[in-house]
C-alpha positions in Angstrom: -9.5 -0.4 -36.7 -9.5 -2.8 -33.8 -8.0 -1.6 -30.6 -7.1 -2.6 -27.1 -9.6 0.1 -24.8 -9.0 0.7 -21.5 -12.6 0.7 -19.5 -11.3 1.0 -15.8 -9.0 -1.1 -13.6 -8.7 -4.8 -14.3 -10.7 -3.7 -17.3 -9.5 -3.7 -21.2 -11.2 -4.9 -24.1 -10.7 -4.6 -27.9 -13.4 -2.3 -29.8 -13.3 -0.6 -32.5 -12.2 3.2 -33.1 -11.6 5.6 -36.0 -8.2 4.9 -37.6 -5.8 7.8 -36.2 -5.3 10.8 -38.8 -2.2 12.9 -39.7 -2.8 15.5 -37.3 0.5 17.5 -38.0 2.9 17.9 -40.8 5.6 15.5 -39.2 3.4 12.8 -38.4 3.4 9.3 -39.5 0.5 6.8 -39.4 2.0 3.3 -38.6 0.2 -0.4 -39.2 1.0 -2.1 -36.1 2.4 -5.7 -36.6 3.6 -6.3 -33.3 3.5 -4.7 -30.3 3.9 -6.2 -25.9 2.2 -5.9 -22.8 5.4 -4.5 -20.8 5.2 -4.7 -17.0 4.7 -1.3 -16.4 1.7 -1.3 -18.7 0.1 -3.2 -15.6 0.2 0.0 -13.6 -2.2 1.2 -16.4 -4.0 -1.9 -15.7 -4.2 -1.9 -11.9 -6.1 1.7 -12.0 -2.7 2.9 -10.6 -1.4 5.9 -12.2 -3.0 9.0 -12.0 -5.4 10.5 -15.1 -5.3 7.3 -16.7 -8.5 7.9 -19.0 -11.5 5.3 -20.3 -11.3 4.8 -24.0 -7.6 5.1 -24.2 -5.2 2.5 -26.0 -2.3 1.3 -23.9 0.9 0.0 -25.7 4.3 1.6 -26.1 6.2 -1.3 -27.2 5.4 -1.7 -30.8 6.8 -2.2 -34.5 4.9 -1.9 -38.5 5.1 -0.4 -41.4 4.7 3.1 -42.4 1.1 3.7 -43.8 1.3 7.2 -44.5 3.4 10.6 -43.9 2.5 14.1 -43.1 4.0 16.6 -45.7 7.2 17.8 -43.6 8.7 14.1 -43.2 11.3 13.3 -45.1 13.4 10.0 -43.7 10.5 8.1 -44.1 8.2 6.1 -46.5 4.4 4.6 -47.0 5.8 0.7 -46.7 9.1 1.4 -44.4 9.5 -1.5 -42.1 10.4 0.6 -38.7 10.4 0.2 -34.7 9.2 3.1 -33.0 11.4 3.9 -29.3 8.7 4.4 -26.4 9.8 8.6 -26.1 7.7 10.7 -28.0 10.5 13.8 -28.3 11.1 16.8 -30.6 14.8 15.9 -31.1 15.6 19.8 -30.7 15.0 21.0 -27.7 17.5 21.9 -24.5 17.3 18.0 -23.8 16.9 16.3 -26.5 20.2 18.2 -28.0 21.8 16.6 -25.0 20.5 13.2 -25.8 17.9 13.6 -22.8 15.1 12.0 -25.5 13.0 11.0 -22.6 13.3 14.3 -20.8 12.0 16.4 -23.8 10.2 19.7 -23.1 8.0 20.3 -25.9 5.6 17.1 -26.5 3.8 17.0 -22.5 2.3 19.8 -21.1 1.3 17.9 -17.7 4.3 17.3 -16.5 7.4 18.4 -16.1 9.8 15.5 -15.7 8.8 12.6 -18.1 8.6 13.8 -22.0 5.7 11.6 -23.8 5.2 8.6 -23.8 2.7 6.2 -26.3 0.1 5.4 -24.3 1.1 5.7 -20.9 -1.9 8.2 -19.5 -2.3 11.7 -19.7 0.5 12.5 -16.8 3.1 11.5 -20.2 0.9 13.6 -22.6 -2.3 11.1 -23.4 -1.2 9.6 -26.6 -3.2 6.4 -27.4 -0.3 3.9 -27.6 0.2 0.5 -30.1 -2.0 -1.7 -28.8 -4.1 -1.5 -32.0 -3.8 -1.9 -35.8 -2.5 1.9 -36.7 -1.1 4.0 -34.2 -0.2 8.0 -35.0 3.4 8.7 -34.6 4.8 12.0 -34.0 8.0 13.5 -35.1 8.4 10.6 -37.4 11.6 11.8 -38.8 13.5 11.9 -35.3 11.8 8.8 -33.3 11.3 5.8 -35.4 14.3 3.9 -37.1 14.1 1.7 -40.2 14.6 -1.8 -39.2 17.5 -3.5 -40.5 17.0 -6.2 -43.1 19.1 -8.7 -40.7 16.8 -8.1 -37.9 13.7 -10.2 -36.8 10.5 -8.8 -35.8 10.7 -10.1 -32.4 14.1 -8.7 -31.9 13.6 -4.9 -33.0 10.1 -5.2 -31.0 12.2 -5.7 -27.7 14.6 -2.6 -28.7 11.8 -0.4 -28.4 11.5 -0.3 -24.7 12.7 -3.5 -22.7 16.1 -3.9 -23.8 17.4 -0.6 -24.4 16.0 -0.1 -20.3 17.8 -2.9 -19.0 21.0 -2.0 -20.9 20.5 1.6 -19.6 19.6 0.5 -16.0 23.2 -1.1 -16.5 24.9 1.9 -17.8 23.1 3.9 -14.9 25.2 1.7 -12.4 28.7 2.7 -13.8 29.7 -0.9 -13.3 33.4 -1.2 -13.5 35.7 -4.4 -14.2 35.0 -7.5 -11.7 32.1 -5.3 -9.7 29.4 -7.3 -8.3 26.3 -6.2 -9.3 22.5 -7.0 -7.5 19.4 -7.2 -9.8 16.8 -6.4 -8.2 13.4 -8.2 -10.1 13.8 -11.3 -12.5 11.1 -9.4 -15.3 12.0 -8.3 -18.9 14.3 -5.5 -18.0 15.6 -6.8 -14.9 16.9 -10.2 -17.1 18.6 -7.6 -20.0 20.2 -5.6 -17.1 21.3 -8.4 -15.6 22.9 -10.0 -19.1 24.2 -6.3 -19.9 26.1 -6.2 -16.7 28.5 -8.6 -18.2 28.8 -7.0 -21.2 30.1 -3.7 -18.8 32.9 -5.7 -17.1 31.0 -7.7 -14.2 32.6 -10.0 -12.3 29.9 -11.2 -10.7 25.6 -11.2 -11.2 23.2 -11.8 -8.6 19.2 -11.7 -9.4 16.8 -11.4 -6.9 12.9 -12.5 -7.2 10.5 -14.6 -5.5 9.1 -16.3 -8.7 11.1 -19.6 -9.4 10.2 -19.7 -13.2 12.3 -16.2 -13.7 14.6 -17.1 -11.5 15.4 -20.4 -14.1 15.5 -17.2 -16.7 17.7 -15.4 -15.2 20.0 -18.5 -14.4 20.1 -19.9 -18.5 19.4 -16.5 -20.0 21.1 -14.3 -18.3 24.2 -16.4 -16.7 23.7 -15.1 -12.7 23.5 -16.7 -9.3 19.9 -16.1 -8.2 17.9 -15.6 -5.0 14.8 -16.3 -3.9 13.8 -13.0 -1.7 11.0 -15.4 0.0 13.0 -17.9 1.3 15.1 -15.8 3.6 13.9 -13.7 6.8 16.1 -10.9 5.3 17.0 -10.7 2.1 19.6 -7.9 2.8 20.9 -10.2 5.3 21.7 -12.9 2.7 23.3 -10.0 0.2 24.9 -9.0 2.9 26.5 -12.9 4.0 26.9 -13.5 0.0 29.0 -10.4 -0.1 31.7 -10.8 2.7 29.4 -8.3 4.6 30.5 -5.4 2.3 27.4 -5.5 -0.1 27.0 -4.9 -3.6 29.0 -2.7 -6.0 25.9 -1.7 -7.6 22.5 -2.3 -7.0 20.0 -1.7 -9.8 16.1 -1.7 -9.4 14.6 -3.3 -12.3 11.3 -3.1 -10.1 9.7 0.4 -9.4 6.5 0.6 -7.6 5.3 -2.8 -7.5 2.8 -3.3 -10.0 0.7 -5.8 -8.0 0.4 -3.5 -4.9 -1.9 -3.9 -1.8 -5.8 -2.8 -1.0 -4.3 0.0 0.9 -2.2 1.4 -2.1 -5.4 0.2 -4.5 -7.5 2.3 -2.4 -4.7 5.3 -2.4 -4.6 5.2 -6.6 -8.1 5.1 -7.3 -9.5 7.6 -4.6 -6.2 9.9 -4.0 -5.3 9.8 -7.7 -1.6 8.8 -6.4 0.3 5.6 -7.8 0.1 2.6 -6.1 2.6 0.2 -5.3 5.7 1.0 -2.3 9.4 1.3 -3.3 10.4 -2.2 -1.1 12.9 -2.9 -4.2 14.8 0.3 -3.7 14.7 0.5 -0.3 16.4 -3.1 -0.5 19.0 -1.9 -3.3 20.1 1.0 -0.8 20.6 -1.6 2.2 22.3 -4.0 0.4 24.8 -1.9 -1.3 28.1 -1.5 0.0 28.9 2.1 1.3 30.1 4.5 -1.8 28.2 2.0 -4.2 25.9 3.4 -6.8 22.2 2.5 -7.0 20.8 2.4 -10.9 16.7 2.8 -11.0 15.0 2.2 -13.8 11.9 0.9 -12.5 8.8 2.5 -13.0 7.9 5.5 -10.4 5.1 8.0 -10.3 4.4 10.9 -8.6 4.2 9.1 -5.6 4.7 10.0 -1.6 6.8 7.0 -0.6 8.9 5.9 2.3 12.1 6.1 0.2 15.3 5.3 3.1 17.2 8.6 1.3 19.0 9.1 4.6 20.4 5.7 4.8 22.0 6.7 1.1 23.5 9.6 2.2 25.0 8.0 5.3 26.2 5.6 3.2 27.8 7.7 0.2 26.1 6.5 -2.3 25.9 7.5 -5.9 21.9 7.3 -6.9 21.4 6.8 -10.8 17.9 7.4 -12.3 15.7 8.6 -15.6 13.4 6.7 -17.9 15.5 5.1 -20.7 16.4 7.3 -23.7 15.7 4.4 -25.6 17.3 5.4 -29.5 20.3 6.5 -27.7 20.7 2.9 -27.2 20.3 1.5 -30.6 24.0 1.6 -32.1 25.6 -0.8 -29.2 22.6 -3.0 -29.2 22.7 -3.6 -32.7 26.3 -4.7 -32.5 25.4 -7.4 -29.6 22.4 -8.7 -31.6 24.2 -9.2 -34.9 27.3 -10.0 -33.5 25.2 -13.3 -32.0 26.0 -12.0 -27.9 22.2 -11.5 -26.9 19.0 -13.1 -28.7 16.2 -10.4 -27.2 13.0 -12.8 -27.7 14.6 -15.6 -26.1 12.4 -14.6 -22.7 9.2 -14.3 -25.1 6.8 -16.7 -23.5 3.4 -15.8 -25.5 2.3 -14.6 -28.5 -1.0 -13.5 -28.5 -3.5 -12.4 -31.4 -4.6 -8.5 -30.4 -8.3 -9.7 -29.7 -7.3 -11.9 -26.8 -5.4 -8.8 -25.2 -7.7 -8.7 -22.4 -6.6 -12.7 -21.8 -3.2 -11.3 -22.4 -3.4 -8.5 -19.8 -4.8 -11.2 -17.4 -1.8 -14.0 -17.9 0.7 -11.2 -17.4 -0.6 -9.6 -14.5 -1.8 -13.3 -12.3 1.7 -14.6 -13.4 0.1 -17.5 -15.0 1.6 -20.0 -17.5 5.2 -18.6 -16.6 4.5 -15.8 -18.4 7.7 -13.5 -18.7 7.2 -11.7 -21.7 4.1 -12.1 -23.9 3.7 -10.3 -27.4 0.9 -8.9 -29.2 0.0 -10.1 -33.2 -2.4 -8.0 -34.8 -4.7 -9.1 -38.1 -2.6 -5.6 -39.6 0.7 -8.6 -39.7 
């Protein structure tokens, strides 16, 4: 099969590799027909997260149809059209019985936080991800859904990791009626948390970014008043002036650790084996909260030394809201907002793009050319 290959930082390429096998009895072997380049895949990219192998495939944003089934599934099919959430989980363990999914504590032995994740490096358990033709699925009967006959591709491809996050990230900040709520980055997950705050009783939706193309997104997608972080000295200063000097209800970082990152924090990731990036995002969704407001994170974190201002949140009372988005948890409101017409997920896809251009892909997304917001991944497999 062809594959996207990770060769080193700034370095991908599609080869090919030996078509994944059934390696357990609940496995399923899925044909990939569309998968996305999410923004924390540029971590991956940038060399900055730790043990983040040559030869592995990145990807864990994807859709197909079944191809085969290990002997012990039984809810699927060879020919089921299904999405496939980002967790790998067991669906049976402490957390997982508590709807924990991405906290499940039987399917990564190197950490223990994060459960698995496709294709996200060997700190969240080193399975090759869906960036490629078939991909090997475990615990089929518990992870993937059928897709439903109403839904486009596009759509369930955008459940599997970017929308169900920015709903959660949304969720995480307990927004109550007529709260005004600060999104911090204008990316995939920062524009469905900001359009999901409405849906949880928002009165009021500020996005902040320094790319005027999102920013536009965020305005006619997402219905919020927008800032540009770099036209401002201090952006807390203006959140602060835009808020009668209170701040925020709720702050939620749609940003992590900055993918882009600087030579120091390049240098840090590839010879200290520690992620790159700073937590500038957080540090400005703590300042520009009001005192006894709630801070949602969602953006992507590794293990990380960082200069995180935790003493200002205490001072300040605030409620701090974090975990990696148990995406299928997700699924039964989602549905309801996409068939009942009140969100259309690929309306911030910018780019399709055929699987052996990936590495053209990865380098559009990451130099934020063409306004890229979003861009998809078609394999010959469609």
């Amino acid at each position: 099969m062809k594959a996207m290959v990770y060769r080193g930082p700034y370095k991908v390429r599609v080869q090919e590799k030996d078509i994944p096998p059934i390696e357990h009895p609940n496995d399923a072997i899925v044909r990939v027909t569309r998968a996305a380049i999410c923004g924390s895949d540029l971590h991956l990219y940038h060399g900055m997260m730790p043990d983040t192998r040559p030869g592995m495939t990145f990807g864990h944003e994807f859709i197909g149809v079944v191809e085969s089934v290990g002997s012990s599934v039984q809810n699927l099919t060879p020919g089921d059209r299904v999405m496939v959430p980002f967790n790998i989980y067991c669906g049976s363990c402490y957390f997982c019985a508590r709807g924990l999914y991405s906290n499940c504590h039987n399917v990564n032995p190197n950490a223990t936080a994060v459960g698995g994740i496709y294709g996200y490096s060997h700190t969240c358990g080193g399975y090759d991800g869906g960036q490629a033709e078939f991909v090997r699925v475990p615990f089929a009967d518990v992870g993937p859904a059928i897709i439903p006959d109403w839904m486009d591709d596009e759509d369930a491809l955008l459940l599997t990791d970017a929308l169900a996050t920015g709903y959660f990230g949304a969720q995480l900040g307990s927004i109550r009626e007529g709260d005004t709520v600060a999104v911090f980055g204008a990316g995939p997950v920062g524009l469905y948390a900001a359009l999901s705050s409405w849906f949880m009783g928002a009165g009021r939706v500020i996005v902040i970014d320094h790319l005027e193309y999102r920013l536009e997104k965020a305005r006619t997608f997402a219905h919020a008043e927008t800032l540009n972080f770099a036209e401002y000295d201090d952006i807390v200063v203006q959140m602060k002036k835009s808020t009668d000097y209170l701040g925020a209800d709720v702050a939620i970082d749609a940003v992590g650790a900055e993918a882009d990152g600087n030579f120091l924090q390049h240098v840090a990731a590839s010879k200290f084996k520690l992620q790159g990036g700073s937590p500038i995002a957080l540090n400005w969704a703590i300042d520009s909260v009001r005192k006894g407001g709630t801070v949602s994170v969602m953006g992507a974190y590794g293990p990380m030394f960082s200069a995180v201002k935790f003493g200002d949140a205490m001072n300040k009372g605030l409620t701090l809201q974090m975990n990696q988005c148990p995406v299928k948890r997700q699924w039964p409101r989602l549905f309801e907002h996409i068939r009942n017409g009140h969100i259309k997920p690929n309306d911030i896809v910018t780019h399709r793009i055929p699987l052996e251009h990936i590495a053209e892909g990865y380098h559009i997304f990451s130099s934020k050319l063409d306004e890229c917001i979003k861009p998809i991944i078609v394999t010959d497999a469609a």
